[in-house]
N, C-alpha and C positions, 0 to 999 in steps of 0.2 A: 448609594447611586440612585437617582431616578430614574424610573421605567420611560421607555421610549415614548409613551402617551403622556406619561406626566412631562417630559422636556417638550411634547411638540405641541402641549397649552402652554407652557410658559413662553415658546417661542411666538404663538400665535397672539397669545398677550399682550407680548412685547411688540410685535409689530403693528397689532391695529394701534399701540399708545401712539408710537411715533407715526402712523397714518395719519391720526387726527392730530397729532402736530402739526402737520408739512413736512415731516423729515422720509421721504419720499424713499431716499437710498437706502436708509436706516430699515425704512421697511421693507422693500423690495428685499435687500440680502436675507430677510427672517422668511420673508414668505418663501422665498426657495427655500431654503432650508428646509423648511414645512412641507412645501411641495416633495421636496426628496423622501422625507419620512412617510410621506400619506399620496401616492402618484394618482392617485383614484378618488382622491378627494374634491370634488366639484367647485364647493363652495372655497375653499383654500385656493385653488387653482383661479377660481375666477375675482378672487382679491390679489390676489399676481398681477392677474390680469390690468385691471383697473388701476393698481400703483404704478403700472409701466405706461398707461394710456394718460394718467395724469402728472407722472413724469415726461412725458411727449415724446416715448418711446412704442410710437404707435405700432412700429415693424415687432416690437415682440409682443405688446399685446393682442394683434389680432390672431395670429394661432395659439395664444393661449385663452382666449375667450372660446375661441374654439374646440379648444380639449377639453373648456369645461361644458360646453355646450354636446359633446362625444359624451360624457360622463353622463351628465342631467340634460336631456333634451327640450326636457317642459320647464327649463333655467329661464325665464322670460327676461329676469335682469339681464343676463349674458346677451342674449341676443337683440334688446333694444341698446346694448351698447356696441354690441358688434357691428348695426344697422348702423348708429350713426358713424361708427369709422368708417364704413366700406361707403357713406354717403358723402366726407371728408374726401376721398380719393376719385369719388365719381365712380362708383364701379357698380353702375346700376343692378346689373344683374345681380350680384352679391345681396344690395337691397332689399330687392325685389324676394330672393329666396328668404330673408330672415322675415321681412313684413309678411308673406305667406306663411310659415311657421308663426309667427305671432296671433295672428289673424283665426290661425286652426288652433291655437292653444284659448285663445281665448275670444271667441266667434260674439258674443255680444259684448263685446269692450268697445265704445261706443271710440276711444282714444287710439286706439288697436286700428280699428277699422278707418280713422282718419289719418291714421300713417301709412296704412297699407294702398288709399285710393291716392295720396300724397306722394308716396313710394312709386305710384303707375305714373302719375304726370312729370316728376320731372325725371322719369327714364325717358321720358316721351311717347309715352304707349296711352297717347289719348282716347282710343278707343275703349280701353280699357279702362280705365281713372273715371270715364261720365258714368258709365252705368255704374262701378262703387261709391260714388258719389249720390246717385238717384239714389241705392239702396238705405244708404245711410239717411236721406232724407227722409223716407218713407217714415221712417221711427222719429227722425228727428229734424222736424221743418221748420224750425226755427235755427236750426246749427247756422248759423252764420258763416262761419269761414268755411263749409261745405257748400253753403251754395253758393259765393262767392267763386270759388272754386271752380263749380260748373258752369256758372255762365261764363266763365274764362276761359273752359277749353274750349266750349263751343265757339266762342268768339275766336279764340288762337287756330282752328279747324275751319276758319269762314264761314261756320253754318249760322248766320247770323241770325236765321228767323227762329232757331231752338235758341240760339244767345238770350235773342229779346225778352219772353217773357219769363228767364230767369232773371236776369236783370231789374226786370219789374219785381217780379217776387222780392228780391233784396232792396229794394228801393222801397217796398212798402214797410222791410222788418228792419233796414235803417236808411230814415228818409232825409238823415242831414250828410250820408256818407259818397263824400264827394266821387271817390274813384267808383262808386255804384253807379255814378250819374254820368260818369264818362264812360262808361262802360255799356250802358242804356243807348247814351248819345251813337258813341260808333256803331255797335248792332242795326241802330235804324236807320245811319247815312249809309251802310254796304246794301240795305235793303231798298234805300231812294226814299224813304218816307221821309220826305225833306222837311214840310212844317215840324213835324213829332222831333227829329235831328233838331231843328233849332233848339226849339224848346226845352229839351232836356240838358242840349250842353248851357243855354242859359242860365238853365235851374244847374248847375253843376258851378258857376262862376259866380251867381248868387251866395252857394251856400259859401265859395273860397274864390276871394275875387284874385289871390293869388297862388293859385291852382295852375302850375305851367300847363298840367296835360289838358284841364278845364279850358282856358285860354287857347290852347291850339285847336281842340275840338271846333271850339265855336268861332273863333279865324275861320278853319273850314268851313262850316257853316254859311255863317256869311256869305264869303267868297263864291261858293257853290249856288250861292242861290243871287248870286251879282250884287251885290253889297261891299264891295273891296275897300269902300272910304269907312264904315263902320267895321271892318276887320281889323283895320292896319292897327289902331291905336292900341288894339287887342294882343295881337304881336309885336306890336313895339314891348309892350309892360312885361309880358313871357321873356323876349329878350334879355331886359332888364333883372328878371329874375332869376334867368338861366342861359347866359351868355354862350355857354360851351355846346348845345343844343343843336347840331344839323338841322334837323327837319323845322325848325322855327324860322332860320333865314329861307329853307327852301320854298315854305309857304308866304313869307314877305316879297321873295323874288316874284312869285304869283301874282302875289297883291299888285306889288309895283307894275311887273308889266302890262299886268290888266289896266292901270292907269295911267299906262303911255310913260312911266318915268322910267323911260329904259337903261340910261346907266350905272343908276343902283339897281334897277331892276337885272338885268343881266350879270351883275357883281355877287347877288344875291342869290343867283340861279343856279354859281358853279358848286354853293354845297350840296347838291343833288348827288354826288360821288360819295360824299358821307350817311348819307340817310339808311338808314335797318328798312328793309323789306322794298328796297326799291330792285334791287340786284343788278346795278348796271356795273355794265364790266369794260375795265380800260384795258388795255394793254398794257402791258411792265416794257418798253423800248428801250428803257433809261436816257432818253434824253426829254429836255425841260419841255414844257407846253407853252406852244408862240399866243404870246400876247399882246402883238403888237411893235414884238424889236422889227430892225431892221432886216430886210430879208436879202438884199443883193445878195444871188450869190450862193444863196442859201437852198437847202433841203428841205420842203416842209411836207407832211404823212399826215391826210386827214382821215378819222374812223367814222362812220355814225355810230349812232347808240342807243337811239328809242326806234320811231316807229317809218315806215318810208315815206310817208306824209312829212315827218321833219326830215329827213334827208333831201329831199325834193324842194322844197322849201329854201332850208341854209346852203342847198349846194353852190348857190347862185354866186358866196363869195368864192369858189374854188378859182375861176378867170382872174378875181380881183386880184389875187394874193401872184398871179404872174406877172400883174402889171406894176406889182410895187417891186417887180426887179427877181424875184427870187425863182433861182434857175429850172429849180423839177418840183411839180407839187406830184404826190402821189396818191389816190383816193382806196380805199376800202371800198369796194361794191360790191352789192348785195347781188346777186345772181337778175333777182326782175328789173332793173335798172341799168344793168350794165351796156346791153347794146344802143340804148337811149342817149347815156352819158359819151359813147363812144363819138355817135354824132354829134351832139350838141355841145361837147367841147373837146374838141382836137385837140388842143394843146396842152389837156391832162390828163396824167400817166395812170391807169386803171388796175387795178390789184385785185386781183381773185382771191375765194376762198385758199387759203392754202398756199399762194404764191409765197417765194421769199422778200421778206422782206429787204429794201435798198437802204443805203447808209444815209441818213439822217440827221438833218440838223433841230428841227424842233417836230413836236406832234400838235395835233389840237383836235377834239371833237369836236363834227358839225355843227354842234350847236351851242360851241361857245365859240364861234368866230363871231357873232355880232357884237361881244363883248372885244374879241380882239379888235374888233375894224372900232373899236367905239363909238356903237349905232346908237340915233338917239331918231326921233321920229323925221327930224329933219333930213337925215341924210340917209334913209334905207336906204340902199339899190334897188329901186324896183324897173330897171329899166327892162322891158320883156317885148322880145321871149329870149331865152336863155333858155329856153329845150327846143329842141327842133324837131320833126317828124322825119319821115322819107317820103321824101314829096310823090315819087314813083308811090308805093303803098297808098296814099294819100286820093292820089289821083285815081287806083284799083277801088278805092274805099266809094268817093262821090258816084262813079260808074253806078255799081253797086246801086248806092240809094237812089239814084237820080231815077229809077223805075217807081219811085214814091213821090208823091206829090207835096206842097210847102215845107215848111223852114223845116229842116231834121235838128233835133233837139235832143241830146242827152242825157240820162237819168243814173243817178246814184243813189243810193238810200241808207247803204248801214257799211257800219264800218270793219276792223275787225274786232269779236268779240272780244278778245284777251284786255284789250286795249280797257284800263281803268273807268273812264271817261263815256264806255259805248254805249250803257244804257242812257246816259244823255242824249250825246251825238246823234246818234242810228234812230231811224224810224221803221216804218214798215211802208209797202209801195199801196197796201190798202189804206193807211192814213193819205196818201194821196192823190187819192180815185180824182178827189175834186178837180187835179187837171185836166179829166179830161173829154174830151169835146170841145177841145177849141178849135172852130175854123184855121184850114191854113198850118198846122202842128202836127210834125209827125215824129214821135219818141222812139226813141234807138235806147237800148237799154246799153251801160255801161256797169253794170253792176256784179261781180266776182266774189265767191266764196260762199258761205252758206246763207245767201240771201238770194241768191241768182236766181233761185227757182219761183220768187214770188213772180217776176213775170209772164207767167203763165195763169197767171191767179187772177189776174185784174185786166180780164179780156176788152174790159171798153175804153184801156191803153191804148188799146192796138199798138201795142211796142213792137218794134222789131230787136229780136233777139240774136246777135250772132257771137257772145261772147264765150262760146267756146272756142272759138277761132280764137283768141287774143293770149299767147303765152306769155307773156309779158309787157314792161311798160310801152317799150318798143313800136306792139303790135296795138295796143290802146291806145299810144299817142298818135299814130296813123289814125285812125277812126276817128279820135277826136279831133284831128286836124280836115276831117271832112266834114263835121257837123257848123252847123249856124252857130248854138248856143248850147251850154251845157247847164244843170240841175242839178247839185250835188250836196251832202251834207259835209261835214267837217271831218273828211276822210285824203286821202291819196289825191283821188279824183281831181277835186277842189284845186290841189297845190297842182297837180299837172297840168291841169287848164289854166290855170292863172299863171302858170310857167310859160304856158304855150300862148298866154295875150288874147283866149280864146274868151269871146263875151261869156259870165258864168253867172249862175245867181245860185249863190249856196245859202243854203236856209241851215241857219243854226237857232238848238236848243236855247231856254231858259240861260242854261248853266254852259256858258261857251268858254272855248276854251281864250285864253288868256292873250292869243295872238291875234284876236279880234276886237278885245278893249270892250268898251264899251258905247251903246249909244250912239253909233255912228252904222251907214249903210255902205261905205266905202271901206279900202284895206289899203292901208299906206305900201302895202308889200306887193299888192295885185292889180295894177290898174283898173283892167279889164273886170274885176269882181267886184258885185253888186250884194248886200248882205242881207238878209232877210229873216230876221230874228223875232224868235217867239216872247207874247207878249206879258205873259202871263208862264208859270210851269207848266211842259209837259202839254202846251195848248198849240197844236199844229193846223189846228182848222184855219185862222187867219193866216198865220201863213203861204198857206196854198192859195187862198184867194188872193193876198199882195202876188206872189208868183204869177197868178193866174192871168190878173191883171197887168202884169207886166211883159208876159206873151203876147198878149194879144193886142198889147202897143208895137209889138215888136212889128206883125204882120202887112 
């Protein structure tokens, strides 16, 4: 009879033959076996292990990688394979403890230390992952997929100005690697360094002219910097190559509308609800979204869903959609808006935060009604005003300034931060000292939120400032309904005055937003609005002088 160590080699024998067979069962029954004869045996135990995980019997390999990891703790095999099951299941923290046991067993394993900073980012513990990452470089600055790596969290973290010259760094140690270059590219358009953004997504569609992400990069670009007829072709080919793609129609709807072909432009616009990192949020109603049926008759629930600038704006069709018959419209308003809307249209049903909702026949957000009404430049609605003030308030307001001598004029300057778009948009009220001293001009500041305070800064405004007093649009649309003319950038402002038919002259950036087109001084949406556009990037000093100029014809 053979002694129990002699049967439990021949059993272990036997098992690794049919291991490296593929006969998986065959070994699995010997290694129990085994495992029964020798319970303490590490290396037995973790050949268990691994015939059950390569069997795809991952639920019993992972506690027994672990009994052998109890036995042998400095098992590094065991536990780079135990890491990758618990990485299969998402079970970061699991990870995360075996990469740190890897990591102390073997602290210069240059492989080790790239799983373990690897292990930090996609638990999402990016704080932690950059500086494993800097470490490892330190030794080793040429690792590629380390710094690759780090310019990515930083970029995933928004810190784009640490992005940037990691990105450089990899673009110097691979200068043909295109996602290096789109990765460069985005770092410097979240930064505004709009020429340096061209240039690198160029050079990124240079190196791969069929590069979807390359292609989109530099679509923006363009776009951004008013070039929409050199984008579009750009996004047409992206399309082409990656049809299933949200954010590629989202940026054509751009394209488009900046070039006035509003009904693909508008078609184009409603993949905005698909797009990663936008976070716009609809309601679940379950009923279908009006596009245009028939409405006799009907229920329609409209929401917004960006900024109150487009709310103000798109409200305009809420009347229209009663005159094509349909019985109750019901709106979503936003708390600043609401006693505005109450006035200036009676005959639409007003929903507060939190109200229940009424039974329903279709929905639509604000800002796909110009797709419903199928708006083309011909036929906007722009017949204004369609916001009303309280003429009583109105009348409290004139009293008020009439202690002030010539035309009272209204000022707006920034918009709100959050807002994508605001380091374009927004200025500062010391870029526009140059108004002032015009004979006959007297500025009423209309300006709310963390800009309010510059009016105190630019004393030879001589502004008058009473916008504490103004809790909402309400109380704004009053004031502004007592001024001459109003000064505004591509904020709230703008659309309430051009709501209200109030003469306006809104000065917009370089890089304007898409509802202004291009190359024109007028707005198919606003009669009353006069547009005054920068001529050159980021160059406001003409500006202010056409403005200036344009006062003082007023006089």
């Amino acid at each position: 009879m053979k002694s129990p160590s002699a049967q439990l080699q021949i059993d272990l024998q036997q098992a690794a033959e049919h291991h490296r067979a593929g006969r998986l069962n065959d070994a699995i029954a010997l290694y129990r076996k085994a495992v029964a004869s020798d319970p303490r045996n590490a290396d037995i135990t973790q050949m268990l292990a691994l015939a059950q995980h390569q069997s795809g019997n991952d639920a019993e390999a992972i506690p027994l990688f672990n009994r052998a990891l109890m036995l042998d703790p400095a098992n590094v095999s065991a536990l780079q394979n135990l890491l990758e099951l618990y990485r299969r299941q998402g079970n970061w923290d699991k990870v995360l403890e075996c990469a740190r046991k890897l990591t102390n067993l073997r602290p210069a394993d240059s492989e080790i230390r790239m799983l373990y900073a690897g292990a930090l980012a996609q638990a999402g513990r990016l704080d932690e992952a950059a500086p494993a990452y800097q470490k490892l470089l330190e030794s080793q600055p040429t690792n590629i997929q380390a710094q690759h790596s780090l310019a990515e969290i930083y970029r995933l973290q928004k810190k784009f100005s640490l992005a940037e010259p990691e990105f450089q760094k990899l673009v110097r140690l691979r200068p043909n690697d295109v996602q290096a270059w789109v990765g460069l590219a985005d770092s410097l358009r979240w930064q505004y360094k709009m020429e340096p953004w061209l240039a690198a997504s160029q050079r990124a569609v240079q190196i791969d002219p069929n590069s979807v992400d390359a292609l989109h990069q530099l679509g923006w670009a363009l776009l951004d910097l008013a070039r929409p007829r050199e984008a579009l072709p750009l996004v047409e080919r992206a399309i082409r190559l990656s049809p299933r793609e949200p954010r590629l129609y989202w940026l054509r709807g751009f394209i488009l509308l900046m070039l006035g072909e509003y009904p693909q432009g508008w078609n184009n616009y409603e993949s905005r609800w698909e797009v990663t990192g936008l976070n716009l949020k609809r309601p679940s109603l379950g009923r279908p979204q009006w596009r245009g049926e028939d409405l006799r008759g009907k229920t329609v629930y409209l929401f917004p869903e960006q900024g109150l600038g487009d709310t103000l704006q798109f409200i305009r069709y809420a009347p229209l959609i009663l005159e094509r018959g349909a019985k109750d419209v019901f709106v979503a308003t936003p708390p600043e808006i609401e006693s505005l809307l109450a006035r200036s249209m009676p005959g639409i049903k007003l929903l507060r935060p939190g109200d229940p909702l009424p039974e329903i026949d279709f929905q639509c957000p604000i800002m796909s009604l110009p797709l419903a009404f199928g708006t083309t430049l011909e036929n906007v609605p722009a017949k204004v005003p369609y916001l009303t003030p309280d003429p009583v308030a109105v009348t409290k307001w004139k009293e008020r300034l009439s202690q002030y001598p010539g035309l009272k004029v209204g000022l707006a300057w920034a918009g709100r931060p959050t807002n994508p778009n605001d380091f374009h948009r927004s200025t500062t009220l010391q870029k526009l000292r140059g108004l002032a001293g015009i004979p006959g001009i007297q500025f009423v500041s209309l300006q709310k939120g963390y800009a309010s305070d510059q009016a105190k800064q630019v004393p030879e405004l001589g502004m008058i400032d009473w916008t504490s007093e103004l809790n909402d649009f309400a109380d704004t649309a009053a004031l502004v309904g007592a001024l001459d003319h109003v000064i505004s950038i591509c904020t709230s402002i703008t659309h309430l005055s051009g709501a209200m038919g109030k003469p306006t002259s809104t000065i917009l950036s370089y890089t304007a937003d898409f509802r202004w087109m291009l190359d024109r001084d007028d707005s198919p949406w606003y009669p009353s609005i006069k547009l005054f556009r920068q001529p050159t990037y980021g160059e406001w000093d003409s500006v202010v002088q056409n403005v200036r100029k344009a006062l003082s014809d007023l006089r």
